[in-house]
C-alpha positions in Angstrom: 155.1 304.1 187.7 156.4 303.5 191.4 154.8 304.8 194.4 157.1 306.0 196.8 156.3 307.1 200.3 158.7 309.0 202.3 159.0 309.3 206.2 160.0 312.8 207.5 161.9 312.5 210.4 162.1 315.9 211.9 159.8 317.7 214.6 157.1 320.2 213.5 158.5 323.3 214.4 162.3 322.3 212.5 160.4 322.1 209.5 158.2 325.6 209.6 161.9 327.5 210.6 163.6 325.6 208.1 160.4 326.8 205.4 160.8 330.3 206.9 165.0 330.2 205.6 163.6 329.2 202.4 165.6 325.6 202.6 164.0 322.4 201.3 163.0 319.7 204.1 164.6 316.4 204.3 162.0 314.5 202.6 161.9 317.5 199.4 165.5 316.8 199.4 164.7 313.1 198.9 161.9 313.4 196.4 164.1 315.7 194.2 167.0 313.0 194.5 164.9 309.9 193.8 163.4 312.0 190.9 166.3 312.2 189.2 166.2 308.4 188.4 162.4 308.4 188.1 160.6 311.2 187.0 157.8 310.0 186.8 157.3 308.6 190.2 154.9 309.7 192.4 155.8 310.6 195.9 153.7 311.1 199.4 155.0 312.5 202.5 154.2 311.5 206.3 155.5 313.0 209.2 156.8 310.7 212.3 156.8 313.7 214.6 154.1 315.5 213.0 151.7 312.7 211.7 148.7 315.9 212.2 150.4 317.1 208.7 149.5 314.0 207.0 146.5 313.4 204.6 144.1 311.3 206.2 143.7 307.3 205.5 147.3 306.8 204.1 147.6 302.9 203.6 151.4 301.9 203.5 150.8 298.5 202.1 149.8 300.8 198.7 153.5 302.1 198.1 156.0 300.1 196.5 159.0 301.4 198.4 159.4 303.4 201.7 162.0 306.2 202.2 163.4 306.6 205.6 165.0 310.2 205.2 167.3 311.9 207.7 166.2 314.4 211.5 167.7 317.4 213.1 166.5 316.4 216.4 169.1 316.5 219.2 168.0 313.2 220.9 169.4 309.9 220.0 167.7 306.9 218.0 167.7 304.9 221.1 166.3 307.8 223.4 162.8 307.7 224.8 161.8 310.9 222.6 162.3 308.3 219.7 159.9 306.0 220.1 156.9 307.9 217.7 159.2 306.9 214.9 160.2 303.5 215.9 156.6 302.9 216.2 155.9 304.2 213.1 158.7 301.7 211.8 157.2 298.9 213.5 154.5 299.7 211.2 155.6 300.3 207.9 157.9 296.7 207.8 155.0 295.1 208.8 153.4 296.0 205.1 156.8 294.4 203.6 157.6 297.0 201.3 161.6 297.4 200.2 163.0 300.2 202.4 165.8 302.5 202.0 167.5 305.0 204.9 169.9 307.6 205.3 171.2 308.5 208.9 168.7 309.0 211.4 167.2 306.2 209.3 169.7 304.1 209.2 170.2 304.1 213.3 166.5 304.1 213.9 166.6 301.0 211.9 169.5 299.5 213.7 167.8 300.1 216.9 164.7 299.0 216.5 166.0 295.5 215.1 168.7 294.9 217.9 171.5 296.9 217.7 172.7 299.6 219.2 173.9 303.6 218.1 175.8 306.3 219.8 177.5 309.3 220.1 180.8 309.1 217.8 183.6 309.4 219.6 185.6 310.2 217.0 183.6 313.3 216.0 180.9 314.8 213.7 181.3 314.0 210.3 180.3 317.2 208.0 180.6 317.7 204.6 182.0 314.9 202.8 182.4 311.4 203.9 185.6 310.6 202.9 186.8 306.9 201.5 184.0 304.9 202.2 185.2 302.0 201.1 182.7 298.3 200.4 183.0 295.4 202.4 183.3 292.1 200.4 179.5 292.0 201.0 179.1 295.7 199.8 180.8 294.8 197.1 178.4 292.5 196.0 175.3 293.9 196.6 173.0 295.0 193.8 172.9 298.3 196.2 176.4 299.6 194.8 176.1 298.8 191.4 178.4 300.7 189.5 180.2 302.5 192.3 184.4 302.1 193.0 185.1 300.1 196.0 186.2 303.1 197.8 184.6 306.6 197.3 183.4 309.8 198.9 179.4 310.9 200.1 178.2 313.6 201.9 177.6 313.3 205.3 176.5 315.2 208.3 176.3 313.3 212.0 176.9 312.8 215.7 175.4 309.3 216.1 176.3 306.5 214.7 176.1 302.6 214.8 177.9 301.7 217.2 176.7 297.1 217.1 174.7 295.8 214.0 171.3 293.9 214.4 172.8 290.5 214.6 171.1 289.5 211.2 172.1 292.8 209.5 175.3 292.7 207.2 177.9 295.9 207.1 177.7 296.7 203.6 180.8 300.0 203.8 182.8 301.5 206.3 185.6 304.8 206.6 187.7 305.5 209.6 185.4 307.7 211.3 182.2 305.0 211.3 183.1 301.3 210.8 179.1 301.2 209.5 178.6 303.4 206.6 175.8 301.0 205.0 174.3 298.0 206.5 171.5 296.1 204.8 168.9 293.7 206.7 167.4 290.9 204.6 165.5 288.7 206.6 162.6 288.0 208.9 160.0 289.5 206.1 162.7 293.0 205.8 164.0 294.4 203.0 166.3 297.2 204.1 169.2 299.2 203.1 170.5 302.0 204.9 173.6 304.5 204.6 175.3 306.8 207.1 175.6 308.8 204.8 173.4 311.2 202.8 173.0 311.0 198.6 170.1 313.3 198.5 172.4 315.9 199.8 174.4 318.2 197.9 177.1 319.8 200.1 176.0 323.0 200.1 172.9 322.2 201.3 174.8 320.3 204.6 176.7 323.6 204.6 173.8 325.6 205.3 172.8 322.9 208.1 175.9 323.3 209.3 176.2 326.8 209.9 172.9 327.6 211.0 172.5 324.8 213.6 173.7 325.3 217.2 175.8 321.9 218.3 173.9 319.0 219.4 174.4 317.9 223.1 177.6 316.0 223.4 178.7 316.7 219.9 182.7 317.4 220.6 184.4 317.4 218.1 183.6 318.7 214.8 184.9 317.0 211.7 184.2 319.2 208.9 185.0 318.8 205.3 184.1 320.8 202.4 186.5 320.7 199.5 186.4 323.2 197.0 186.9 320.7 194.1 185.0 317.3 195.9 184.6 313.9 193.8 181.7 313.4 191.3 180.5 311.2 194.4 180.2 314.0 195.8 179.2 317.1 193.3 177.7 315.0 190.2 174.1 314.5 191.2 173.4 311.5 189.1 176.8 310.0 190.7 176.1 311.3 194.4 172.4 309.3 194.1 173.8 306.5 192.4 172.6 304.1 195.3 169.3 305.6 195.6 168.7 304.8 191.3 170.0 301.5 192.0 167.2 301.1 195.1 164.7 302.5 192.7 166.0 299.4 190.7 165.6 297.1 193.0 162.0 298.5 194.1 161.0 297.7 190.8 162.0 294.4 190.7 160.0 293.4 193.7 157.4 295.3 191.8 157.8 293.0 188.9 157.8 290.1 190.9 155.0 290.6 193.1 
């Protein structure tokens, strides 16, 4: 049985409006996504921005992987108001634990290893990431297993990653953000990340989309939601695909250890 603990990236008071709609948080989203590969995993929850909601006397180094899910908050990875969480990442590679991000995760990542992230110029991808297609890397990484070189995700973001950690490989790219997946194997880090989200289904990004006001310097608005998307998309075993093949992976550090 794997432990998994998973890092809740949004502020307090997101998460008791979001209860109040009814609506899943980001990391129930993520449990209910990595579940679908392993039922039988057990799952803990701490909060970056809220760490008062957390049990008391969590010990990372116990978990055998670490989930880095996505944030609503209107500040950038590399802003000030970030740094609870990158201290908090600081923390959790030091246990060296395999890690997996989506978004937010993904650029808090990128940031806090060198790189660099920003407001896309080219506009907020919602809905469906279209034609993400693998880099020669990608293409060989155990992390997309079984997927098409090119394919669809769902996505919803303003930021991107704008320069890679110079030890971090681009794993897939579209034409909206050249890094749609990056992985970082080195230094004692085990870490993949996608811009993307798998443990969203659309209409849940729908219901993001519509109910949040724009982020500052947001501009243009990319929105896609297809009525008939790709099994990438709408399948749920497909559209977590990556996160079973983490799961995987976890395991096989597990196995090793």
């Amino acid at each position: 049985m794997l432990d998994i603990l998973i890092v809740e990236g949004s502020v307090g008071e997101a998460l008791d409006a979001a209860k109040a709609r009814g609506w899943q948080a980001s990391h129930e989203t993520y449990r209910d996504a990595l579940a679908l590969h392993r039922d039988e995993a057990r799952f803990t929850t701490i909060h970056a921005y809220a760490p008062e909601r957390d049990a008391p006397g969590i010990d990372y180094s116990s978990f055998d992987g670490i989930v880095l899910g996505g944030s609503g908050v209107a500040w950038s990875a590399d802003d000030e108001e970030a740094r609870p969480y990158l201290n908090l990442l600081e923390e959790l590679f030091a246990v060296g634990k395999p890690v997996v991000g989506s978004c937010w995760g993904l650029q808090a990542v990128a940031v806090l290893l060198g790189g660099s992230v920003g407001i896309n110029e080219r506009g907020k991808e919602v809905g469906v990431a279209r034609d993400i297609t693998l880099t020669q890397a990608g293409r060989a990484h155990w992390g997309f297993a079984g997927l098409p070189e090119r394919f669809d995700q769902p996505a919803i973001h303003r930021d991107h990653v704008t320069a890679l950690p110079s030890k971090a490989v681009n794993l897939a790219g579209n034409n909206v953000s050249e890094v749609q997946a990056m992985s970082y194997e080195t230094d004692g880090i085990d870490f993949i990340g996608y811009q993307f989200h798998p443990e969203f289904e659309l209409g849940y990004i729908r219901q993001l989309h519509e109910a949040r006001a724009p982020l500052p310097g947001e501009g243009i608005v990319l929105a896609d939601f297809p009525d008939d998307p790709s099994p990438h998309v709408s399948v749920p075993k497909e559209r977590t695909r990556v996160l079973g093949n983490w799961l995987d992976q976890v395991e096989k550090v597990k196995k090793a250890g």
